[in-house]
C-alpha positions in Angstrom: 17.6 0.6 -27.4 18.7 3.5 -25.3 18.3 4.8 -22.1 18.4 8.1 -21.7 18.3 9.7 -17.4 17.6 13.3 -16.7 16.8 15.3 -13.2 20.6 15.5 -12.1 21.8 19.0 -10.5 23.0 20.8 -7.8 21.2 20.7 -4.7 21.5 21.9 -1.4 21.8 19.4 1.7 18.2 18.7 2.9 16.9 19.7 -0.2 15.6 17.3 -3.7 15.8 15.7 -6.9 13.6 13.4 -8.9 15.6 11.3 -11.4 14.2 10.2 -14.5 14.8 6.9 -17.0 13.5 7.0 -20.5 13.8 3.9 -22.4 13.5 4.1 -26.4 13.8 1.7 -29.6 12.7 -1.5 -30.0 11.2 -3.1 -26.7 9.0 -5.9 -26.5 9.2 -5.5 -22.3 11.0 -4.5 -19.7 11.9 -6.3 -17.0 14.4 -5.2 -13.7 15.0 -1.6 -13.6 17.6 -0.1 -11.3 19.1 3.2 -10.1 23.1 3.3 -9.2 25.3 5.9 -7.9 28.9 6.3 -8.6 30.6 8.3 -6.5 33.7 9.9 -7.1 36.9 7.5 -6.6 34.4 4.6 -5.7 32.7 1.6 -7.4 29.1 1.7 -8.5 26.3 1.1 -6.4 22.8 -0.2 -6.1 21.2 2.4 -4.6 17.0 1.0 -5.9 15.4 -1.7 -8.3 12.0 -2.2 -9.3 10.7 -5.4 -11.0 7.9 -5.9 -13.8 5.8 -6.1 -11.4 6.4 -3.4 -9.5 8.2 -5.0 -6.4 11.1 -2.6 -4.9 14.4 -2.9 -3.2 16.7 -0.3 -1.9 19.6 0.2 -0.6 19.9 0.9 3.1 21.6 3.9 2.6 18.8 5.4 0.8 15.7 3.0 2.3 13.1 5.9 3.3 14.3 8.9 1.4 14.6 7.5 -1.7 11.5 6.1 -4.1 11.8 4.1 -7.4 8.8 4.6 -9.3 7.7 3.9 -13.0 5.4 4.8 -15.8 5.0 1.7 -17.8 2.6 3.8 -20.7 6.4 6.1 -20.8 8.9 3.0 -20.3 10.0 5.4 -17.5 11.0 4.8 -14.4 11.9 7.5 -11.6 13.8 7.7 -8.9 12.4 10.5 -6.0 15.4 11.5 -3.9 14.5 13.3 -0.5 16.2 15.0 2.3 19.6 14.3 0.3 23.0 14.3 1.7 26.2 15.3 0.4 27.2 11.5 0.3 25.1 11.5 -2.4 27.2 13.1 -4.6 27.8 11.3 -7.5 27.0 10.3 -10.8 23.5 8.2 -11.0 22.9 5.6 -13.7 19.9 4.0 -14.8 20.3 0.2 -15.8 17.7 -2.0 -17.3 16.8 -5.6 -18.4 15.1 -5.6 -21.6 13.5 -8.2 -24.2 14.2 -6.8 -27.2 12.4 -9.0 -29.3 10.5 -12.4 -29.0 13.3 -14.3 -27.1 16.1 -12.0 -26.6 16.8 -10.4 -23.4 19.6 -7.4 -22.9 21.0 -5.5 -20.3 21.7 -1.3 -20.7 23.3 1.3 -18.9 22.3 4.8 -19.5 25.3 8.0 -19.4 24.2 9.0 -16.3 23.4 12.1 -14.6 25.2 13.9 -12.6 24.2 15.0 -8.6 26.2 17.4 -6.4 25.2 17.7 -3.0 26.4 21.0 -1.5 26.6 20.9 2.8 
Protein backbone atom coordinates (compact mmCIF):
# COMPACT_ATOMS: atom_id res chain seq x y z
CA UNK A 1 0.00 0.00 0.00
CA UNK A 2 1.14 3.50 -0.60
CA UNK A 3 0.07 6.80 -0.19
CA UNK A 4 1.02 9.05 -2.45
CA UNK A 5 -0.16 13.44 -1.60
CA UNK A 6 0.14 16.07 -4.26
CA UNK A 7 -1.25 19.95 -4.43
CA UNK A 8 1.75 21.38 -2.37
CA UNK A 9 3.30 24.87 -3.58
CA UNK A 10 3.93 28.23 -3.06
CA UNK A 11 1.26 30.46 -2.32
CA UNK A 12 0.73 33.78 -1.47
CA UNK A 13 -0.93 34.84 2.02
CA UNK A 14 -4.76 34.92 1.48
CA UNK A 15 -4.44 32.95 -1.39
CA UNK A 16 -5.13 28.56 -1.92
CA UNK A 17 -4.29 25.06 -2.20
CA UNK A 18 -6.19 21.87 -2.46
CA UNK A 19 -4.18 18.82 -1.18
CA UNK A 20 -4.59 15.61 -2.47
CA UNK A 21 -4.19 11.71 -0.98
CA UNK A 22 -4.10 8.79 -3.27
CA UNK A 23 -4.07 5.44 -1.78
CA UNK A 24 -2.86 2.41 -3.99
CA UNK A 25 -2.13 -1.61 -3.61
CA UNK A 26 -4.03 -3.93 -1.92
CA UNK A 27 -6.95 -2.34 0.15
CA UNK A 28 -9.87 -4.17 1.25
CA UNK A 29 -11.07 -0.59 3.15
CA UNK A 30 -10.14 2.32 4.52
CA UNK A 31 -10.90 3.59 7.51
CA UNK A 32 -9.53 7.12 9.52
CA UNK A 33 -7.97 9.40 7.15
CA UNK A 34 -5.98 12.44 8.31
CA UNK A 35 -4.13 15.52 7.10
CA UNK A 36 -0.89 16.78 9.36
CA UNK A 37 1.43 19.58 9.06
CA UNK A 38 4.95 19.73 10.06
CA UNK A 39 6.28 22.82 10.35
CA UNK A 40 9.79 23.60 10.27
CA UNK A 41 11.61 22.94 13.78
CA UNK A 42 8.23 21.70 15.24
CA UNK A 43 6.41 18.35 15.89
CA UNK A 44 3.70 17.05 13.65
CA UNK A 45 0.31 18.04 13.81
CA UNK A 46 -3.31 17.17 13.33
CA UNK A 47 -4.52 19.69 11.31
CA UNK A 48 -8.17 17.27 9.82
CA UNK A 49 -9.48 13.67 9.93
CA UNK A 50 -12.29 12.09 8.20
CA UNK A 51 -13.77 8.76 9.21
CA UNK A 52 -15.43 5.88 6.95
CA UNK A 53 -18.22 7.39 7.22
CA UNK A 54 -17.57 10.59 6.47
CA UNK A 55 -17.56 12.32 9.96
CA UNK A 56 -14.82 15.26 10.21
CA UNK A 57 -12.56 16.82 12.83
CA UNK A 58 -10.26 19.68 12.58
CA UNK A 59 -8.00 21.37 14.22
CA UNK A 60 -8.85 24.81 15.59
CA UNK A 61 -6.23 26.39 13.88
CA UNK A 62 -7.55 25.48 10.58
CA UNK A 63 -11.59 24.93 11.68
CA UNK A 64 -13.38 27.08 8.75
CA UNK A 65 -10.70 27.44 6.22
CA UNK A 66 -9.75 24.24 5.89
CA UNK A 67 -12.05 21.07 4.36
CA UNK A 68 -11.19 17.38 4.37
CA UNK A 69 -13.02 15.76 1.72
CA UNK A 70 -12.87 12.26 -0.01
CA UNK A 71 -13.54 10.27 -3.10
CA UNK A 72 -14.21 6.82 -1.96
CA UNK A 73 -14.52 5.41 -6.05
CA UNK A 74 -10.42 7.18 -6.10
CA UNK A 75 -9.41 6.09 -2.36
CA UNK A 76 -8.70 9.87 -2.26
CA UNK A 77 -9.15 12.07 0.15
CA UNK A 78 -8.50 16.00 -0.12
CA UNK A 79 -7.81 18.51 1.94
CA UNK A 80 -9.22 22.31 0.60
CA UNK A 81 -6.98 24.91 2.28
CA UNK A 82 -8.45 28.62 2.14
CA UNK A 83 -7.45 31.99 2.96
CA UNK A 84 -3.98 30.41 4.09
CA UNK A 85 -1.47 31.96 6.38
CA UNK A 86 2.16 31.89 6.42
CA UNK A 87 1.87 29.72 9.71
CA UNK A 88 0.95 27.32 7.39
CA UNK A 89 4.10 26.72 6.17
CA UNK A 90 5.14 23.42 6.39
CA UNK A 91 5.34 20.10 5.18
CA UNK A 92 1.67 18.25 4.94
CA UNK A 93 1.29 14.48 5.31
CA UNK A 94 -1.42 12.37 4.61
CA UNK A 95 -1.90 9.39 7.18
CA UNK A 96 -4.32 6.53 6.87
CA UNK A 97 -5.82 3.43 8.59
CA UNK A 98 -6.18 0.63 6.28
CA UNK A 99 -7.50 -3.09 6.19
CA UNK A 100 -5.30 -4.65 4.10
CA UNK A 101 -6.86 -7.78 3.84
CA UNK A 102 -9.70 -9.77 5.65
CA UNK A 103 -8.51 -9.11 9.27
CA UNK A 104 -5.47 -6.98 9.09
CA UNK A 105 -5.54 -3.40 9.74
CA UNK A 106 -2.35 -0.92 9.02
CA UNK A 107 -1.49 2.46 9.58
CA UNK A 108 0.64 4.70 6.59
CA UNK A 109 2.14 7.91 6.21
CA UNK A 110 2.61 9.37 2.83
CA UNK A 111 6.22 11.70 1.89
CA UNK A 112 4.42 14.63 2.17
CA UNK A 113 4.10 17.70 0.34
CA UNK A 114 5.56 20.60 0.75
CA UNK A 115 3.48 24.28 1.39
CA UNK A 116 5.23 27.72 1.65
CA UNK A 117 3.23 30.50 2.55
CA UNK A 118 4.77 33.77 1.42
CA UNK A 119 3.33 37.18 3.61
Amino acid sequence: VQLVESGGGLVQAGGSLNLACVASGSIFGIFTVGWYRQAPGKERDMLATITQDGRTNYAESVKGRFTISKDISKNTVFLQMNSLKPEDTGVYYCNADILVDWNTRREYWGQGTRVAVSS
